[in-house]
C-alpha positions as CSV (number, residue, x, y, z in Angstrom):
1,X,39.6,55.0,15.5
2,X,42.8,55.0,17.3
3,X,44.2,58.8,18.3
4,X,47.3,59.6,15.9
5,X,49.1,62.5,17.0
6,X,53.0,63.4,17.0
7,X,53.6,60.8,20.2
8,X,52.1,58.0,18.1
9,X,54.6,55.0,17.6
10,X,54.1,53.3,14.2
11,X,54.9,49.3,13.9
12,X,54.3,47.6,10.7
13,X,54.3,44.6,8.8
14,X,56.4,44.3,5.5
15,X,56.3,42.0,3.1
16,X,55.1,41.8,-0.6
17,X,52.3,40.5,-0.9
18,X,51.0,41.8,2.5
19,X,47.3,41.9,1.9
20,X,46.4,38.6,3.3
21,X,48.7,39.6,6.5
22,X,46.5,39.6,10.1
23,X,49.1,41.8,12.1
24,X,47.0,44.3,11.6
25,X,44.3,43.0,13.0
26,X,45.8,41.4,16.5
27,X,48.2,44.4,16.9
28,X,45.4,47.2,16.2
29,X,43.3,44.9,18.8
30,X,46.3,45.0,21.5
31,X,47.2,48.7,21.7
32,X,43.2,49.4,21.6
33,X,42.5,47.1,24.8
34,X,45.7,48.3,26.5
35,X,45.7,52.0,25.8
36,X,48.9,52.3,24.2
37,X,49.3,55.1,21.6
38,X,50.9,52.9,18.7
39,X,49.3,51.8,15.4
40,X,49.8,49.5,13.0
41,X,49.9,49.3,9.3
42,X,50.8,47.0,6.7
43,X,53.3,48.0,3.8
44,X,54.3,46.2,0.2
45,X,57.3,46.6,-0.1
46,X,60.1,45.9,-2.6
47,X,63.4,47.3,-1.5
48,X,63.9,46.4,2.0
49,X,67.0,48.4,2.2
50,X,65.0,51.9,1.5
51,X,62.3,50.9,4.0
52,X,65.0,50.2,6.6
53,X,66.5,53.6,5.8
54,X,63.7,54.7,6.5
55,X,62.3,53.0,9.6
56,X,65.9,54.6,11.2
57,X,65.2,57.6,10.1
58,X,61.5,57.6,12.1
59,X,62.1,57.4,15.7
60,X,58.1,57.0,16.0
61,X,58.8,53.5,13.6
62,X,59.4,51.7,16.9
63,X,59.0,48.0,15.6
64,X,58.3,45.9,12.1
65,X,56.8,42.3,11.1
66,X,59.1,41.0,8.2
67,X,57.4,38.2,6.2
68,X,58.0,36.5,2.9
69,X,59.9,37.5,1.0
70,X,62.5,39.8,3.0
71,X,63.1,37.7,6.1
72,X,66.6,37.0,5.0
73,X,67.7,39.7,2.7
74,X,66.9,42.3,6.0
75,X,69.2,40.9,8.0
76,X,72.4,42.7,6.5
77,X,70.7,46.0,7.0
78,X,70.2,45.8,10.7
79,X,72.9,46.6,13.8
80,X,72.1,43.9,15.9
81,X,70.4,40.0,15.3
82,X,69.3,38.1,18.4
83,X,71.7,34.6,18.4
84,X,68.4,32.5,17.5
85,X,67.6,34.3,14.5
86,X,71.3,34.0,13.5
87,X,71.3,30.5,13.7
88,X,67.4,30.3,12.1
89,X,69.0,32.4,9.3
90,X,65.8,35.3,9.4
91,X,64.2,37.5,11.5
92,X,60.5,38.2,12.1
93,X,61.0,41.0,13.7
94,X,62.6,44.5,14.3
95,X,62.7,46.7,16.9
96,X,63.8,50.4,16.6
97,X,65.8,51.9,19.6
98,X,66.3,55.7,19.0
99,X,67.5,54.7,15.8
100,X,69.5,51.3,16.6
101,X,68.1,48.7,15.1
102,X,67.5,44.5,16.1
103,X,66.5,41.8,14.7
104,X,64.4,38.5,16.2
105,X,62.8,35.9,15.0
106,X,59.2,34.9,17.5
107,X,57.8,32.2,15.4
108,X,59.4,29.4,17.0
109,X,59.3,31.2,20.4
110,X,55.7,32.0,20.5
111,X,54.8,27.8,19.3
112,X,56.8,26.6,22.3
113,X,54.7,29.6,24.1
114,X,51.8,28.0,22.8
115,X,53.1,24.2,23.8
116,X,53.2,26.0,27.3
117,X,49.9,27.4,27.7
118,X,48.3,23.9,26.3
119,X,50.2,22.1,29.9
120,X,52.7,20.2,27.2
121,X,56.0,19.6,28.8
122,X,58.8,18.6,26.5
123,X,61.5,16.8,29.1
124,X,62.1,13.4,27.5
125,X,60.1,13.5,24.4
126,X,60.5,12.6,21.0
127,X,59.3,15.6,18.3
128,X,58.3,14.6,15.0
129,X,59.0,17.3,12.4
130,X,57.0,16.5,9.2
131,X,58.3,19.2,6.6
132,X,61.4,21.8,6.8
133,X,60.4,24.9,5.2
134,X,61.1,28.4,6.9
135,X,58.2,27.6,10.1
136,X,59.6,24.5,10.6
137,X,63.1,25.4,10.6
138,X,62.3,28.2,13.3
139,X,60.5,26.1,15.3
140,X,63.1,23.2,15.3
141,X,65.4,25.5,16.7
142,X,63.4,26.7,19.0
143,X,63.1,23.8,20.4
144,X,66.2,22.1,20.1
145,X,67.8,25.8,22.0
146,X,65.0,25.8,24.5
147,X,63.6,22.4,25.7
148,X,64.7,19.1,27.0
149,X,63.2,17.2,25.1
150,X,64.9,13.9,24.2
151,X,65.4,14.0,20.5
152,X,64.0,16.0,17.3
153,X,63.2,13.8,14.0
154,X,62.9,15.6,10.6
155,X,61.2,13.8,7.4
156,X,60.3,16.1,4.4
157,X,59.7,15.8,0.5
158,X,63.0,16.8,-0.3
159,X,66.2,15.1,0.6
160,X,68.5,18.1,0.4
161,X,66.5,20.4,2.4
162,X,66.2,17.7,5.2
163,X,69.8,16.9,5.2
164,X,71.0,20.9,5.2
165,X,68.3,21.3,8.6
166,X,69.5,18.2,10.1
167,X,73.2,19.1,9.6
168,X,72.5,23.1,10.8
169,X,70.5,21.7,14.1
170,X,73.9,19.0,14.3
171,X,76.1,22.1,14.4
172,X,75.0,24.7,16.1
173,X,72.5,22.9,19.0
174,X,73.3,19.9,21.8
175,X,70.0,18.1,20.3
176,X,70.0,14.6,19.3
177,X,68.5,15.3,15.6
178,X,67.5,12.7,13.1
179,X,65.9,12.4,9.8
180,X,64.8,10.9,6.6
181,X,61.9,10.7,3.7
182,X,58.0,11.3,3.7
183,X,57.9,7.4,3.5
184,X,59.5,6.6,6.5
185,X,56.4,8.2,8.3
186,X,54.9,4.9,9.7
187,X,57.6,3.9,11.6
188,X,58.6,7.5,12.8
189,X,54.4,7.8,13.7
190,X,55.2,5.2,16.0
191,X,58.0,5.8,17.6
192,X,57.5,9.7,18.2
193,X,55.4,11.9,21.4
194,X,54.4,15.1,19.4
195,X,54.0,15.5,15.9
196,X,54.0,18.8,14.1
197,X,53.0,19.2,10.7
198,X,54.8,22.0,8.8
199,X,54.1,21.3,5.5
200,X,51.1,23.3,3.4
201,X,49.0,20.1,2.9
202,X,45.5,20.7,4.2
203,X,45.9,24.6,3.9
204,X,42.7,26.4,2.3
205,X,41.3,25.8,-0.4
206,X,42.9,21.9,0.0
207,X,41.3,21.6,3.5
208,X,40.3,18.2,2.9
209,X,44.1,17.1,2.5
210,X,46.1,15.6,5.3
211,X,49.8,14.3,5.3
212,X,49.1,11.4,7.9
213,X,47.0,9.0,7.7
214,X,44.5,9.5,10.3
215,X,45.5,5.3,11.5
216,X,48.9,6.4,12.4
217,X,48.0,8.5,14.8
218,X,48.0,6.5,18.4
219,X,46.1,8.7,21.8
220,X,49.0,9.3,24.0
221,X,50.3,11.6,21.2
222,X,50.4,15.4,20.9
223,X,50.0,17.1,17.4
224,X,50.8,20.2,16.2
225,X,49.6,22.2,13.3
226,X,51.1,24.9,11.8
227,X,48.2,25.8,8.7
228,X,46.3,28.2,10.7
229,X,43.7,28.6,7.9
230,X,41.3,26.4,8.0
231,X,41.5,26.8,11.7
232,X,40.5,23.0,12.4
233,X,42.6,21.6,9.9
234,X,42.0,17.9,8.5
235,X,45.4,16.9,10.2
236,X,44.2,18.1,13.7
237,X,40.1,16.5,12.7
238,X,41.4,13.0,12.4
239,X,44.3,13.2,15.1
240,X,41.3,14.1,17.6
241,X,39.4,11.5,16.7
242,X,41.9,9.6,17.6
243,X,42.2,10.3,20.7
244,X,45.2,13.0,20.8
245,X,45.8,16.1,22.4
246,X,45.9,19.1,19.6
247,X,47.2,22.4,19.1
248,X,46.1,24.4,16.3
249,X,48.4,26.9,14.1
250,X,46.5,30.0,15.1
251,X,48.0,29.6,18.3
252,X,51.7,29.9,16.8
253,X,50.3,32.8,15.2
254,X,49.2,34.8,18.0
255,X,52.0,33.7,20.2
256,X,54.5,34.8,17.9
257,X,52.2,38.2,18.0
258,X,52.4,38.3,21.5
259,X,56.0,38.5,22.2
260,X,56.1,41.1,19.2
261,X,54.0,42.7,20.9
262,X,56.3,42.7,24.2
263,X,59.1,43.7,22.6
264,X,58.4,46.8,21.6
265,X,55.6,48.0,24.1
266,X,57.3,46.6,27.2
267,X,53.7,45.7,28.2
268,X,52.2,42.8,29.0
269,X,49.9,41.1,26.0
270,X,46.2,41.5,26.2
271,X,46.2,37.6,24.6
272,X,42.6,37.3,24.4
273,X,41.7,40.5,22.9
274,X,44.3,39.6,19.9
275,X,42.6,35.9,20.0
276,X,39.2,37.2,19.8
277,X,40.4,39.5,17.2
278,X,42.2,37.0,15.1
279,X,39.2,34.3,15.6
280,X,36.8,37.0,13.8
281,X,39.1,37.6,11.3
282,X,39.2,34.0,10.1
283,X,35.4,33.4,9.9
């Protein structure tokens, strides 16, 4: 068990549900293998505005995890929100500074993080976005604000929500940004370097689902998978098989973790200690 004492600092994750949440697990792992005197907890919670009031009130509440469904709705309760999170439209994250409080959003962050680590360089490539929910839309922006790659191309099931990403991206990032319907996904297989999938198809218990035919795939590509659970989904299987380079979503996860982590310890990461901690988690 972790001391606790009146020098402890608290971080948390918030969300309702948070059962299913693994901060817990990777952060609990981190301060353990570095020392640190922090814990972390995970809270239900449904007034975010109380449990801000509250986390400013607690100078030991020195950071937070925000998930579903109060990424959004914190946002107006904070003093400061990092310019990435203001164009995402969320934050992931918040740190407490003697009572000053910021917002920041790691998801998309901690993927290109995890692009990074697997020797992946961006300059010149085509990224294939296949779905536009909140991960994706983080991500996107990540990587329209943070690489060179040479254009982004969003397809999802629903022409509204592709069209309102597509125009945000447009506005508020130098990226060339295209898009269009699931079934224009041969043609953008083809003509595209890394594919991420960011829908929920092939997420657990569906883990025999995939949304690309595994003959689409071609060997020089890269794909991305953002369902963490199963960790080898269907969509990363077949794209091995055929020859490509993968990444799978447990990596965004801990990633995102990782610079969490950072931000409110001022310490470097003990990565593998949250991997390993993650990794037995899942099994």
């Amino acid at each position: 068990m972790p001391r606790v004492d009146t020098e402890t600092q608290l971080c948390a994750v918030i969300g309702n549900p948070v059962e299913h949440s693994l901060s817990p697990v990777m952060h609990n792992a981190a301060f353990e293998a570095t020392g640190l005197n922090y814990v972390y907890v995970a809270f239900r919670v449904e007034n975010v505005g109380a449990c801000i009031t509250g986390m400013r009130a607690l100078p030991s509440f020195r950071g937070m995890s925000v998930t579903i469904p109060h990424k959004i709705a914190v946002m107006e309760h904070l003093d400061a929100i990092e310019p990435m999170a203001r164009h995402v439209g969320c934050v992931n994250t918040v740190t407490n500074d003697n009572g000053t409080l910021s917002g920041s959003i790691t998801d998309g962050l901690g993927t290109l993080r995890a692009f990074s680590e697997a020797g992946v360089d961006f300059t010149g490539r085509s990224v294939l976005f296949i779905g536009t929910g909140g991960a994706a839309r983080a991500v996107s922006f990540a990587m329209a604000e943070r690489t060179d790659a040479a254009r982004i191309t969003l397809l999802g099931r629903t022409p509204a929500h592709v069209a309102a990403l597509a125009d945000d991206l447009r506005a508020k990032t130098a990226m060339s940004i295209e898009s269009g319907p699931l079934n224009a996904l041969e043609g953008a297989m083809a003509a595209h370097d890394i594919v991420i999938q960011g829908t929920p198809v092939g997420m657990h218990p569906n883990s025999d689902a995939s949304p690309v035919p595994k003959a689409l795939f071609r060997p020089e590509q890269i794909a991305f998978d953002m369902v963490y659970r199963p960790h080898r989904t269907r969509f990363l299987r077949e794209a091995e098989e055929a020859g490509c380079q993968t990444i799978p979503g447990i990596e965004m996860l801990i990633n995102q973790a990782v610079l969490q982590f950072e931000l409110w310890t001022a310490t470097d990461a003990p990565v593998q200690a949250m991997r390993d901690a993650v990794v037995a988690a899942l099994e």
